[in-house]
Backbone as JSON Lines, residues from 0, in Angstrom:
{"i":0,"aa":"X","n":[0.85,-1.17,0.0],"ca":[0.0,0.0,0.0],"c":[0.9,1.24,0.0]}
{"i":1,"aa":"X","n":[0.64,2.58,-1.1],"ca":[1.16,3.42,-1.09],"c":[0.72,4.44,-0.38]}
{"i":2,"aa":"X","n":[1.5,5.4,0.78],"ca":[0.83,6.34,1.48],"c":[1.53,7.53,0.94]}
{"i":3,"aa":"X","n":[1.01,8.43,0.22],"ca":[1.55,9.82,0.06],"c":[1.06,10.64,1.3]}
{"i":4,"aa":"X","n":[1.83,11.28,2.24],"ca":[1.94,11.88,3.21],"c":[2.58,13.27,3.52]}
{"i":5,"aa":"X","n":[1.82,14.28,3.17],"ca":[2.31,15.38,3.04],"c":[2.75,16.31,4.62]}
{"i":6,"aa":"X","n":[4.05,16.33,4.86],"ca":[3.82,17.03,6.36],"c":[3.15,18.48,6.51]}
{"i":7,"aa":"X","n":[2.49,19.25,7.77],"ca":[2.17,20.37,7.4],"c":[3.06,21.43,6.97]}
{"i":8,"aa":"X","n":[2.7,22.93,6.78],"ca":[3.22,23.39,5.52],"c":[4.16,23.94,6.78]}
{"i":9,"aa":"X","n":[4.07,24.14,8.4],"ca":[5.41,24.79,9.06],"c":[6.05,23.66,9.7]}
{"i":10,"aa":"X","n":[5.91,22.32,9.37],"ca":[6.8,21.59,9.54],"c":[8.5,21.78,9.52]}
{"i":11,"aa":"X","n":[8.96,21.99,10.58],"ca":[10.68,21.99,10.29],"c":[11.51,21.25,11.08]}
{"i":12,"aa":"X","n":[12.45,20.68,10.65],"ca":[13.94,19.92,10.93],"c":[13.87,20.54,12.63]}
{"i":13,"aa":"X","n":[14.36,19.47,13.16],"ca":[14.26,18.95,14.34],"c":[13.99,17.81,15.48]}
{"i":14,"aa":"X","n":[14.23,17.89,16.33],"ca":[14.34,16.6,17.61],"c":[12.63,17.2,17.78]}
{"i":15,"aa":"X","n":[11.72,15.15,16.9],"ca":[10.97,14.61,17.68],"c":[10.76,13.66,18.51]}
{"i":16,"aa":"X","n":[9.48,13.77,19.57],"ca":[9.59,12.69,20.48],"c":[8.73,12.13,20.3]}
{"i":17,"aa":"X","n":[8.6,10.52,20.88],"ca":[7.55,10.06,20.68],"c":[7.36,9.26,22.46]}
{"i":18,"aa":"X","n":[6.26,8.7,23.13],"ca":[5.98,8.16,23.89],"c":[5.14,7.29,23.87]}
{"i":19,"aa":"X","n":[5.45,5.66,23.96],"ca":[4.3,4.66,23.48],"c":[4.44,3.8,25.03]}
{"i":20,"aa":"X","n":[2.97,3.67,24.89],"ca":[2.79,2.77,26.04],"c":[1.82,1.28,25.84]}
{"i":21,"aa":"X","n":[2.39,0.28,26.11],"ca":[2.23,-0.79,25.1],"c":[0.91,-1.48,26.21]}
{"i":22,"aa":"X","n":[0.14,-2.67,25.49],"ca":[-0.8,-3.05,26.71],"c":[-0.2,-3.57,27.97]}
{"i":23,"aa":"X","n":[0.48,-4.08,28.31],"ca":[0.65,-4.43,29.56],"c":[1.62,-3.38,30.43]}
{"i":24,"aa":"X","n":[1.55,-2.49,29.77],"ca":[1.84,-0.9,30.58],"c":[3.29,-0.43,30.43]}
{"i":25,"aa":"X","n":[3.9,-1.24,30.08],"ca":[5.51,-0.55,29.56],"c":[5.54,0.62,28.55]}
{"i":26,"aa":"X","n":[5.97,1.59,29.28],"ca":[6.1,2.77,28.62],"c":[7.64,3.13,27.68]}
{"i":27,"aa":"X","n":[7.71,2.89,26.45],"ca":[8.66,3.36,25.77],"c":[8.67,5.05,25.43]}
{"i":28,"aa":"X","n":[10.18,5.3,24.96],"ca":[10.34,6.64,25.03],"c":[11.37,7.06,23.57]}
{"i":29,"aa":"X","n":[10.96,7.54,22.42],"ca":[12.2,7.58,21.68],"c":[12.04,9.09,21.39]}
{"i":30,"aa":"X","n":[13.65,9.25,20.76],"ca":[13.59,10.87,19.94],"c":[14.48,10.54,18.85]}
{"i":31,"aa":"X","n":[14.41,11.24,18.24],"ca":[14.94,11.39,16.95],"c":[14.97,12.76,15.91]}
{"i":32,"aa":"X","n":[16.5,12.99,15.66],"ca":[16.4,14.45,14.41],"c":[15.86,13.74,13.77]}
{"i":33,"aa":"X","n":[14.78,15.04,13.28],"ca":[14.16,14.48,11.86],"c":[14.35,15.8,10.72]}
{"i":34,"aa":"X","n":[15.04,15.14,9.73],"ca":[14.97,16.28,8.21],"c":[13.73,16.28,7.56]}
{"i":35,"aa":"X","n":[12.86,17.35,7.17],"ca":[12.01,16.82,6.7],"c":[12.33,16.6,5.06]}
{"i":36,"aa":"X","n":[11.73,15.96,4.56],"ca":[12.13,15.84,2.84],"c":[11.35,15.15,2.57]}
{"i":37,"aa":"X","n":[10.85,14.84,1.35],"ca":[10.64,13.65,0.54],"c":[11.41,12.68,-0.01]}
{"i":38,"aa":"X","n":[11.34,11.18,0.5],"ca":[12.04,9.98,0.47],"c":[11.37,9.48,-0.79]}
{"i":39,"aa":"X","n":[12.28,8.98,-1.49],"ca":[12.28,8.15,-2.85],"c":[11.55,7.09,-2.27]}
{"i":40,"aa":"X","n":[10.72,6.0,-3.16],"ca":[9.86,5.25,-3.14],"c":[10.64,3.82,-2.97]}
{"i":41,"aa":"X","n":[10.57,2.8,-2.51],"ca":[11.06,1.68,-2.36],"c":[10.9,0.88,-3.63]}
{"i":42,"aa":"X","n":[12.55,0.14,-3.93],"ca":[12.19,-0.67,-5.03],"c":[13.03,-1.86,-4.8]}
{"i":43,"aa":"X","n":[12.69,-2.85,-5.89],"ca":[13.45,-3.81,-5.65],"c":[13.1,-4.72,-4.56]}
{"i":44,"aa":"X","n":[13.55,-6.17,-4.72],"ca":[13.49,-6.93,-3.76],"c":[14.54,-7.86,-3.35]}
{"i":45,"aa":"X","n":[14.96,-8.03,-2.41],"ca":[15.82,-9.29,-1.7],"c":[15.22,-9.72,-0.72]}
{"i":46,"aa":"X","n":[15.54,-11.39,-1.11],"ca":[15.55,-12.06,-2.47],"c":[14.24,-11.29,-3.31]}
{"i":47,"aa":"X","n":[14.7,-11.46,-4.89],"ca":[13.57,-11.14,-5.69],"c":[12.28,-12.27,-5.57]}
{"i":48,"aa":"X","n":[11.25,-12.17,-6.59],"ca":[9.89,-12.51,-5.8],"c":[10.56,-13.56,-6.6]}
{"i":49,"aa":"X","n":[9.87,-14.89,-5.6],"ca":[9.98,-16.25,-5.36],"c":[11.06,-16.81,-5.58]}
{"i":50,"aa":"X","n":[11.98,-16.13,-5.05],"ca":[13.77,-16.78,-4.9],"c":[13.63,-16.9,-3.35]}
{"i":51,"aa":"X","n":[14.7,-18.16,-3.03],"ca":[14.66,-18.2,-1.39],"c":[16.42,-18.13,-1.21]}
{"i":52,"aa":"X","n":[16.78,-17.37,-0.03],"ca":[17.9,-17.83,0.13],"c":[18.47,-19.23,0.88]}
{"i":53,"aa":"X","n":[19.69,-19.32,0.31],"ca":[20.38,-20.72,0.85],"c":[20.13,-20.69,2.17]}
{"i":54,"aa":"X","n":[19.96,-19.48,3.29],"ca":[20.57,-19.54,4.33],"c":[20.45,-18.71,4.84]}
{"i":55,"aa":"X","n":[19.89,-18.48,6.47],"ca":[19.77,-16.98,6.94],"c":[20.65,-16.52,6.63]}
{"i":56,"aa":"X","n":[21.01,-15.02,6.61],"ca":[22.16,-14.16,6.3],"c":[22.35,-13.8,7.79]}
């Protein structure tokens, strides 16, 4: 599924946070710089479709 996701228009570069709290109540905590930009679309596959590898990597 493709999501085109436009951020808002005063979106700017900077440390976001996030806080998740999972069901049995553990609270995670992350941050992260974020650039904003538009990321190229994903292509390609490994392995390609219906190749298996020899072997976990």
């Amino acid at each position: 599924m493709r999501q085109n996701r436009t951020p808002p228009a005063d979106a700017q570069d900077g440390w976001y946070a996030a806080r998740i709290t999972l069901t049995d109540g553990k609270v995670h905590s992350a941050r992260h710089y974020v650039i904003i930009s538009k990321l190229a679309g994903a292509s390609g596959q490994t392995p390609g479709h219906k190749q298996e590898l020899p072997a976990p990597p």
